[in-house]
N, C-alpha and C positions, 0 to 999 in steps of 0.2 A: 506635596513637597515637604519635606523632613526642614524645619526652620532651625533646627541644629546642623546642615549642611548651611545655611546662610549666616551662620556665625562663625562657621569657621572659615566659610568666602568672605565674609568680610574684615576677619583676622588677617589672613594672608595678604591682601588686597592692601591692609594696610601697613602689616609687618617688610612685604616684600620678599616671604622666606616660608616655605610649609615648616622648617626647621626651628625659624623662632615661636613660629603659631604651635608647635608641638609642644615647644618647654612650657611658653604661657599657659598653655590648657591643660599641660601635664598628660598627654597622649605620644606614642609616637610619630614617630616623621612618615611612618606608611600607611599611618590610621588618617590623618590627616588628608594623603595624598588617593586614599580611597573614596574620603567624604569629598573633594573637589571632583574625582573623577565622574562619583554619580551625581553628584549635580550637575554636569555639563552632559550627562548622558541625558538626563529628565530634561534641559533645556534643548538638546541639540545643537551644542555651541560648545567652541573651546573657547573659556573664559580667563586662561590664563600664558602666556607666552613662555615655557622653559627653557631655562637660560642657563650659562655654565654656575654663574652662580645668583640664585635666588629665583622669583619670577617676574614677570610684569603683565600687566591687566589688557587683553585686548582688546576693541572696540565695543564686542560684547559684554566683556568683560567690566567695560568704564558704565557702559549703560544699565548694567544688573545692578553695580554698586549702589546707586542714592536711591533705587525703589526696594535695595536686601535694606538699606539702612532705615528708610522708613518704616518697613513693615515692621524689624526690630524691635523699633523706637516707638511705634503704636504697641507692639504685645506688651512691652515696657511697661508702658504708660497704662496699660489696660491691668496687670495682673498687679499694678502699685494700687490701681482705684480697687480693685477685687479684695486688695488688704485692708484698705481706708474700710469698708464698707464694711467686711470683719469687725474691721477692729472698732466701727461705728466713730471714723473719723470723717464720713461723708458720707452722701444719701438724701433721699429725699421720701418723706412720707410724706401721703393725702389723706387725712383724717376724715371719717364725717361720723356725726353722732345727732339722735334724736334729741328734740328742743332741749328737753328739762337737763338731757344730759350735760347742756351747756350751762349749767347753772352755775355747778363747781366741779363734777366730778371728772370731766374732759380738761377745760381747762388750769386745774392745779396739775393733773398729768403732762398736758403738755408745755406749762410752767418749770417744773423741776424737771421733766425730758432737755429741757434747752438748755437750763445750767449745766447738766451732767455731761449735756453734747451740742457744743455751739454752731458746731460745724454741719450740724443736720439742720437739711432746708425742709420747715414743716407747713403744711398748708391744712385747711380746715374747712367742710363743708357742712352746714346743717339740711337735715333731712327727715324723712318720715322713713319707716323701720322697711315698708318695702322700695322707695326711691334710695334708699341707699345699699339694700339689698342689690339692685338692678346695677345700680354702678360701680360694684364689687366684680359683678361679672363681668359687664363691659372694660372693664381694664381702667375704671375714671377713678377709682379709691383703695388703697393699701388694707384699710381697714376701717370700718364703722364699729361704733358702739351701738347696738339696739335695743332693742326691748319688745313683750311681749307675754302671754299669757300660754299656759303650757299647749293651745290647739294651734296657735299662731305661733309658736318656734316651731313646733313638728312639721307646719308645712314650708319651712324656708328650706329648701335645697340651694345646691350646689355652692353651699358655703362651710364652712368648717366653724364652730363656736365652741369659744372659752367662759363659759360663769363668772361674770365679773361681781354680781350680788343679786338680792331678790328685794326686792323693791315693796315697801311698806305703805301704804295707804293711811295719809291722814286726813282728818276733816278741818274745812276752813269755815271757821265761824263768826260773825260779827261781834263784838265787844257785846255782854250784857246777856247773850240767847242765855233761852233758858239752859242749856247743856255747857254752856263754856267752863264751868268750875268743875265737869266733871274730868275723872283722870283716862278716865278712856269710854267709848261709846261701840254701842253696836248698829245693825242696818235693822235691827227691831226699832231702839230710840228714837231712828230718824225716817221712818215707814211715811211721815205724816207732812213732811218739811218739802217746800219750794228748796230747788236744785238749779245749780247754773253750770251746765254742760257746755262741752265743743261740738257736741251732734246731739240732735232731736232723737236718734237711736240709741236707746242702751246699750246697745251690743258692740256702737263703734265709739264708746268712750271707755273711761278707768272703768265703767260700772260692768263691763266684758263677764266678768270671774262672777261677782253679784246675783248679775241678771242670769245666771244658768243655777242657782240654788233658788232662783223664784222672786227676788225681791225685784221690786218695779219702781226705780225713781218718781217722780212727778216733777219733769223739766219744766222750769217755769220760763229760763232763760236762755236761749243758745249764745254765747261766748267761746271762741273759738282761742282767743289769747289770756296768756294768765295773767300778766297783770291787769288786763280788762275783766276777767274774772271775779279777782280781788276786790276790784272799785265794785260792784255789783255785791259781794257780798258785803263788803265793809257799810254800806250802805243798807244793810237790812234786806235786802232784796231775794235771798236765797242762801243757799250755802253750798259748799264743791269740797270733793275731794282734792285734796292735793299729795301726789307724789315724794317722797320723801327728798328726793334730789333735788325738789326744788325747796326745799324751807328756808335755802340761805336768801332765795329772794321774797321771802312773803313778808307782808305791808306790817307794819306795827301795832293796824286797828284790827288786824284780822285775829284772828286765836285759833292755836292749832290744837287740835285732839285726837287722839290717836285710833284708828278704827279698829278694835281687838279681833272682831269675827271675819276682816276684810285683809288682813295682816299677809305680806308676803307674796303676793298673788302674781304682781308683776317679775320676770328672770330681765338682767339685764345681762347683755353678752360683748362680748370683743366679735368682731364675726372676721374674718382672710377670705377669699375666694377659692375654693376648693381646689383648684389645678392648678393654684401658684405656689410655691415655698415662699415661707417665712422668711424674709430676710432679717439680717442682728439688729437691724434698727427699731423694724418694727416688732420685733421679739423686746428686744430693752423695751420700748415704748407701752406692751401687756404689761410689763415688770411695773413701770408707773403706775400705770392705770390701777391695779391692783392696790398699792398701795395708798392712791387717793382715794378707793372703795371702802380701805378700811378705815381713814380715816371718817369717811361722811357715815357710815353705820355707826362707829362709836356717839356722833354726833344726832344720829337717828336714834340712837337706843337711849339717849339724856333727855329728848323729848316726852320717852317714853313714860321715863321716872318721871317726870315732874312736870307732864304736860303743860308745858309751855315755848313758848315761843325760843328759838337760840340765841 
């Protein structure tokens, strides 16, 4: 059914006149009196009573009115929110990002996302790079930030990714090692040093990129959280890589150094669900995100100069 036949029944219906419904809409009075005709053809009913002068609504006619006005008044209401959403005056993202991403670079994005757009309802989930993979497809996330090393993005399908940055590898040292004054280290310096990993395997930690040019940790400790991590190394007990994303939370006894030969290894990505379009909100929301990436590399590359702590 043509819902431009149900605007002009419901003109008429309440003009009383195909002839005023004509001037209003700027049609004629037989364009008008064709569009009621096939609508009473597709319903099977005469909905309108002709009269010497003007019309009146007949029984079928009173009962089509409040369900032509709803439906209306629902497309209405539908193509106003279709603009909100455009125009990212309403909406609703489900964010998820892996841990460290929530260190700063997630959250200052969806900080200045909220000033720019208040009216966007945003939610946020933390996740590991294949659990929120999974819930991208399942229809539970708009978009994750993930990360990963170049064999581990090739096999994530059925997702679309944007290059948010590439994530730098530094070392967490305790106050005093012998290597803390230097301005950068390599995985030669540290062949010899107790490690405090999140798995017993090199291969399912930072040391991924590492452990495939030959170098072999010696995990002394498994730690699976960073700042339990840190209390481990601040203590002498070992030393760990840390992620660049995370240096805004690293301890004050700990000392960062920069790993030159391990440099860049990590991609971090925006990832959408392949068979969904982008909506404007979460289009604006890459546009953030982006921009708090540039912000933390600049802040990644002052470390670099002057190996120290931010």
């Amino acid at each position: 059914m043509d819902t431009g036949w149900l605007e002009v029944f419901r003109d008429v219906a309440h003009s009383g006149s195909f002839t005023a419904t004509s001037n209003r809409m700027g049609c004629t009075q037989s364009a008008v009196s064709r569009q009621i005709a096939a609508l009473e053809a597709e319903l099977g009913a005469v909905l309108f009573d002709r009269l010497p002068r003007g019309v009146r609504l007949t029984d079928a006619g009173r009962h089509l009115l409040g369900h032509a006005e709803s439906v209306l008044d629902r497309l209405r209401d539908a193509a106003k929110g279709i603009e909100n959403l455009r125009s990212i005056k309403s909406g609703r993202i489900r964010i998820g990002s892996f841990p460290t991403a929530g260190v700063a670079l997630v959250p200052r994005a969806i900080a200045t996302f909220r000033r720019r757009y208040p009216d966007v309802e945003l939610e946020h989930r933390s996740g590991l790079t294949a659990e929120l993979v999974e819930r991208l497809r399942l229809g539970d996330l708009d978009v994750a930030v993930v990360s990963g090393y170049a064999d581990q993005v090739a096999g994530l399908t059925a997702v679309n990714l944007v290059h948010v940055l590439d994530e730098t590898m530094l070392v967490g040292l305790p106050r005093g090692h012998r290597l803390s004054d230097r301005d950068a280290v390599t995985l030669r310096d540290l062949a010899k040093e107790d490690w405090v990993a999140g798995n017993p395997d090199p291969v399912d930690t930072l040391f991924r990129s590492a452990h495939g040019r030959g170098f072999r940790p010696r995990i002394a400790y498994v730690v699976r959280e960073w700042t339990a991590k840190q209390g481990f190394v601040a203590e002498g007990l070992g030393i760990t890589l840390i992620p660049s994303l995370a240096i805004a939370s690293v301890r004050s006894d700990v000392r960062l150094v920069p790993l030159r030969d391990h440099a860049s290894v990590r991609g971090v990505y925006a990832a959408t669900a392949a068979e969904r379009a982008v909506s404007a909100p979460v289009a604006a929301f890459l546009t953030e995100l982006g921009a708090s990436a540039a912000l933390l590399t600049t802040k990644v590359d002052a470390v670099g100069a002057d190996a120290d702590n931010p």
